[in-house]
KESEFI-646678 format. One record per residue (C-alpha): residue in three letters; z, y negated, x. Coordinates in steps of 0.25 Angstrom, whole numbers, plus 5000, padded with zeros to 4 digits. Layout:
ALAZYX ...
END
This chain:
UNK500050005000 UNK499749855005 UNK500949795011 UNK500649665005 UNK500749734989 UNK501949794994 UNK502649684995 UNK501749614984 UNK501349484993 UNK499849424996 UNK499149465011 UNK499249315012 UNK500949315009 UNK501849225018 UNK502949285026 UNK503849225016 UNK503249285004 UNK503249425011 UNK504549405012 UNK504849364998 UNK504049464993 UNK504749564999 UNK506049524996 UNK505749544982 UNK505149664984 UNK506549734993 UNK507349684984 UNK506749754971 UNK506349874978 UNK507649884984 UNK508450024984 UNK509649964979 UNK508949884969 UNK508549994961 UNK509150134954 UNK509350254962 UNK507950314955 UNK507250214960 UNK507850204975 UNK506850304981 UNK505450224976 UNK506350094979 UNK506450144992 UNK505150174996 UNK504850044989 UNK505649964999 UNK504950035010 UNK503849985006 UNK503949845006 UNK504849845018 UNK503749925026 UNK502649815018 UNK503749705024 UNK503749715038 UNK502349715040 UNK502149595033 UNK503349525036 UNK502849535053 UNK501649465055 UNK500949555066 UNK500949665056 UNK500549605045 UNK499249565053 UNK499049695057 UNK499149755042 UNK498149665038 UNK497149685047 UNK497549835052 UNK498249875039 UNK499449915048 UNK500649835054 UNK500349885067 UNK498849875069 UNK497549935072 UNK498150065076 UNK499450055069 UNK499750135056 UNK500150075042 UNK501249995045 UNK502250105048 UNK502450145034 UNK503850125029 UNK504450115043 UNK504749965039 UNK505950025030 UNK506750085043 UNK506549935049 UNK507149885037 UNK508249945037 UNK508449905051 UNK507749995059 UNK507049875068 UNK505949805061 UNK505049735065 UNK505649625059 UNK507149665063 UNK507449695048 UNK508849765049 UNK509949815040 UNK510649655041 UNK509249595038 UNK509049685027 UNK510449655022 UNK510349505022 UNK508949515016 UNK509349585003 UNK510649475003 UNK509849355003 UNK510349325018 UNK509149325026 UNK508549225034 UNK507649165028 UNK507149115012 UNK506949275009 UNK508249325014 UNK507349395025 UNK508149405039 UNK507649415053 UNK508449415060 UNK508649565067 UNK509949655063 UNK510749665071 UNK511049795081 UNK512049885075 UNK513449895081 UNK513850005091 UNK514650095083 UNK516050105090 UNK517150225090 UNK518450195082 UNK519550115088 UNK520750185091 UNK522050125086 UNK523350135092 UNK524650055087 UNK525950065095 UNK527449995093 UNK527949915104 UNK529349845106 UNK529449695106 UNK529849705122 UNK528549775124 UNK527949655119 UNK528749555126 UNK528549635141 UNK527349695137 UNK526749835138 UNK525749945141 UNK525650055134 UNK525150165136 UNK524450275127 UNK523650405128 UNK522250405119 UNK521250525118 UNK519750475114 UNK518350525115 UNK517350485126 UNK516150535128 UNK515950685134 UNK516050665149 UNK515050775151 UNK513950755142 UNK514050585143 UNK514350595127 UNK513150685123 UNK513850795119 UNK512750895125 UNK512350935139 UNK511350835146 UNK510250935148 UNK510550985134 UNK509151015126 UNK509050915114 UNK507950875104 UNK507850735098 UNK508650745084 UNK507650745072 UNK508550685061 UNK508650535069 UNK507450555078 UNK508250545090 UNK508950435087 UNK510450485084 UNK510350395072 UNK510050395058 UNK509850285050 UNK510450265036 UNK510250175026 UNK511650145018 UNK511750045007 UNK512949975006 UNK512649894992 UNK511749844985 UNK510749774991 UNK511349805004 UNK510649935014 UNK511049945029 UNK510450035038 UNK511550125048 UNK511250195061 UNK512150325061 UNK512450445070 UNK511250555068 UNK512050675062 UNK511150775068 UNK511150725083 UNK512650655082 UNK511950515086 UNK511150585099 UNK509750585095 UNK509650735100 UNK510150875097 UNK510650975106 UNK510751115106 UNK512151155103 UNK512551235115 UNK512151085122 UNK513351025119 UNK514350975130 UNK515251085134 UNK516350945135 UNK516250885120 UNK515351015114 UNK514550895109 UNK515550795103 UNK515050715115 UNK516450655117 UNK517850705121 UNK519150655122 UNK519850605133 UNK521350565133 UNK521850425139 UNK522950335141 UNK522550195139 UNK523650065142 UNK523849975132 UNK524549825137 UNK525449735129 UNK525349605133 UNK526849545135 UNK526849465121 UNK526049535114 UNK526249545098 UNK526549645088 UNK525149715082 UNK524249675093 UNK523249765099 UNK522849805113 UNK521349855113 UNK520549945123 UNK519249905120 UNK518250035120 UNK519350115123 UNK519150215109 UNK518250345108 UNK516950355113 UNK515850405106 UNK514350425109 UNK513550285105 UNK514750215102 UNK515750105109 UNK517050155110 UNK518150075101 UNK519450015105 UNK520750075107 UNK521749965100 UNK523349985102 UNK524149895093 UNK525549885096 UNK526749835085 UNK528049795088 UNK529249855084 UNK530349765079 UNK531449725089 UNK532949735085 UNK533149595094 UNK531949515093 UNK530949455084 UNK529549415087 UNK528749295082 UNK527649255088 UNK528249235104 UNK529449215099 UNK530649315098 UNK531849295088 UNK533249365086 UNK534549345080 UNK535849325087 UNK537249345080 UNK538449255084 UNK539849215080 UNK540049095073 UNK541049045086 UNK539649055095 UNK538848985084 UNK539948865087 UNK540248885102 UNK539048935107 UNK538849065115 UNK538449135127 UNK538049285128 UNK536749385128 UNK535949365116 UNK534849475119 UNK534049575127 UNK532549505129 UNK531449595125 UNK531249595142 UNK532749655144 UNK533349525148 UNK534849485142 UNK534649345133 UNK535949265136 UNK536049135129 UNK537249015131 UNK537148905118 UNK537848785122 UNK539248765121 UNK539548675106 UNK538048705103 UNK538348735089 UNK537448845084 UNK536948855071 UNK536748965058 UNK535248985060 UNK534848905075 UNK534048995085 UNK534348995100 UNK532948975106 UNK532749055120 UNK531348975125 UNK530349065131 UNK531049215128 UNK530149255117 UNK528949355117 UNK527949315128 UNK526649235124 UNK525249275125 UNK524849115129 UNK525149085143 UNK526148995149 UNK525648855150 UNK526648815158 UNK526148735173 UNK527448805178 UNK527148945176 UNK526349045180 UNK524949055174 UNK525249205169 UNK526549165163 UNK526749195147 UNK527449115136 UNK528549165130 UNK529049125117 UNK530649095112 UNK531749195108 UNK532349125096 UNK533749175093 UNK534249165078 UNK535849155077 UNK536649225068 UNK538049185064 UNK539149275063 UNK540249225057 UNK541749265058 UNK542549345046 UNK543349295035 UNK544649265041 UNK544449265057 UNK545649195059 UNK546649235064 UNK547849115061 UNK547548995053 UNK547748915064 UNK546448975070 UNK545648895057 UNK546548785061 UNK545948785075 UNK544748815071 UNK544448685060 UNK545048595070 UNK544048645081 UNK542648645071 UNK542148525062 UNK542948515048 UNK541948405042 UNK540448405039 UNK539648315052 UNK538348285040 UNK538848165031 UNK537648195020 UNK538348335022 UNK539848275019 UNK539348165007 UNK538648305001 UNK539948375001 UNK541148264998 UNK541648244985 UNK542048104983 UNK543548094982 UNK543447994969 UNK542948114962 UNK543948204965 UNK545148134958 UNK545248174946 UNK544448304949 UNK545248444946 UNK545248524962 UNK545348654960 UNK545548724972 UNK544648854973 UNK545048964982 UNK544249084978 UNK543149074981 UNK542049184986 UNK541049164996 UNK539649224995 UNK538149215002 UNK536749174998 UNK536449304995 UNK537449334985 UNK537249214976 UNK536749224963 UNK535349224962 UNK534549144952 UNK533649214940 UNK532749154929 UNK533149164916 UNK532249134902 UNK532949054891 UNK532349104876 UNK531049164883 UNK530649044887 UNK530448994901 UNK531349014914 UNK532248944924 UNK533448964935 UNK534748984932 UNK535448834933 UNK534248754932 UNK533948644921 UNK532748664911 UNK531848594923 UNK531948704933 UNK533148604942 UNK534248644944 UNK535348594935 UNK536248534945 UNK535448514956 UNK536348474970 UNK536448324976 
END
């Protein structure tokens, strides 16, 4: 049949109207487009047109069709049949027309008016062996000194007797008939309407050679699994600072496989909690529990074993009041840092450290620690008895005008809670309708609110 009433254009038809015209023409006579009774004379359909298309889409063959009624000349033959379906599907056109092209052209993201593109597709990816996957606890002091571990790995490299061929090297072969030699095959798969890629996969006949082999050919090392295993030990370094879930990778380290890069070996490490220390960022925090005579006095004693085995001692200043919820801050004890000291004074290999913040817990003495009256007589004349803020005082002083005619009732029995036995607050619905807070006015306020 004519190429030029395949794709239903003139002999005289621009490129551009070739173009158009087979658009239309794909498109209706798509496989997907149409039922699954159908798909067979679709498919032949499609052939067709693609085959009719690259000839007269390339100007050197379309002069030869027209004078020779070939694309490749006097001597050539009819235009290669329905070779131009293989190209198509990305088997190297002369137009480059690949499995991407062929993609964007169907989803109107080609590169030009007609959604055609040009551009060639890109080369496949090397197919690569799995990464393996090794995850290990660590102690914070490993982190903080840093660490090499070491661990024993069995993978598969290539047979070192038959170089990964799985057969002797004069073995007797024959080119393998299912992919001509090739040791692919090429599939078409359709991932949606619209949507067709082509895949290159391992020939099952020849396992991706391209050759067979008689069967009492096969390495007397692998018996022709062309790999074998070898057993390892591979070093893994933490860095001094390193953090919790990070990874070391040894890059191609992984299986080895015959046409394939060998994937990674990837060792993540987690840190287990510390009974001391908290990490944040650089920073390491802790609690440290002293008596209320310390919190007033000041104190000097071991506080901590560093995560390096050092002892911590600290001295506060003597009538250095401390307070319920200050931190002692000891500059430059934290985790070290991954950035580099920019210090003039240091060396250039030196590393930042971060702080260790220490939080201070308050324990106070017993109910009656005294142990004579004149022990709370000593002790009120020696502390403070008045308030040092005046707002603090006004806040708190009853005038003295007020207290007059007032009843004083002196009340002993009295019972000391905490925060977390007071009663909490629930909502309550008054006659179905709406909701509030126990002791709050009709706007939501409190009742009574303070001064």
């Amino acid at each position: 049949m004519d190429y030029y009433e395949i794709l239903e254009v003139e002999t005289s038809a621009t490129t551009a109207e070739i173009k158009k015209s087979y658009r239309k023409l794909a498109l209706r006579y798509h496989p997907d487009k149409v039922n699954e009774e159908g798909r067979d004379e679709a498919e032949a359909k499609f052939k067709e047109l693609t085959n009719a298309y690259e000839v007269l889409i390339d100007e050197t063959k379309r002069h030869n069709y027209d004078l020779y009624g070939n694309a490749e000349g006097p001597n050539g033959d009819n235009g290669g049949g329905y070779g131009g379906y293989d190209d198509f599907y990305g088997g190297g056109g002369a137009n480059g027309f690949g499995p991407e092209d062929f993609y964007r052209f169907f989803n109107g993201m080609g590169g030009d008016e007609y959604g055609y593109a040009s551009s060639s597709p890109p080369k496949p990816a090397v197919p690569r062996t799995d990464d393996a996957t090794i995850e290990v606890d660590v102690t914070l002091e490993d982190l903080f000194k840093g660490k090499v571990i070491k661990t024993t790995i069995t993978r598969d490299i290539l047979c070192t007797l038959c170089d990964g061929v799985g057969y002797k090297k004069n073995a007797i072969n024959k080119q393998c008939p299912d992919c001509d030699g090739k040791g692919v095959e090429i599939k078409i798969k359709r991932y949606g309407p619209g949507i067709i890629r082509q895949e290159s996969v391992n020939c099952t006949k020849c396992e991706g050679r391209g050759k067979i082999y008689r069967s009492k050919d096969k390495c007397k090392k692998c018996l022709g699994s062309r790999v074998q295993e070898e057993t390892k030990i591979y070093e893994f370094e933490i860095k001094k600072g390193a953090h919790s879930g990070e990874s070391i990778v040894l890059e191609g380290a992984s299986d080895q496989a015959p046409g394939k890069q060998s994937g990674d070996i990837r060792l993540t490490y987690n840190c287990k909690p510390h009974d001391s220390f908290q990490r944040k960022g650089d920073d390491l925090y802790m609690k440290y529990k002293i008596t209320l005579v310390e919190l007033l006095s000041g104190f000097s004693k071991i506080v901590a074993k560093h995560l390096d085995g050092r002892a911590l001692k600290i001295t506060t200043p003597k009538g250095k009041v401390l307070r319920p919820g200050d931190f002692i801050k000891l500059k430059n004890e934290g985790m070290p840092s991954k950035k580099k000291s920019a210090s003039w004074f240091s060396s250039s290999s030196s590393q930042k450290r971060g702080d260790l913040y220490i939080e201070l817990e308050i324990e106070f003495p017993q109910d009656n620690w005294y142990l004579e009256k004149n022990d709370l007589v000593s002790l009120l004349n020696i502390l403070p008895t008045k308030l040092q803020n005046k707002l603090d005082i006004e806040k708190q002083e009853i005038p003295s005008d007020c207290l007059e005619d007032a009843n004083v009732e002196d009340i002993s029995d009295i019972i000391i809670t905490n925060k977390q036995l007071l009663p909490q607050e629930k909502e309550h619905h008054e006659n179905g309708h709406g909701h509030g807070h126990r002791g709050q006015g009709s706007n939501g306020q409190p009742e009574c609110p303070q001064q």
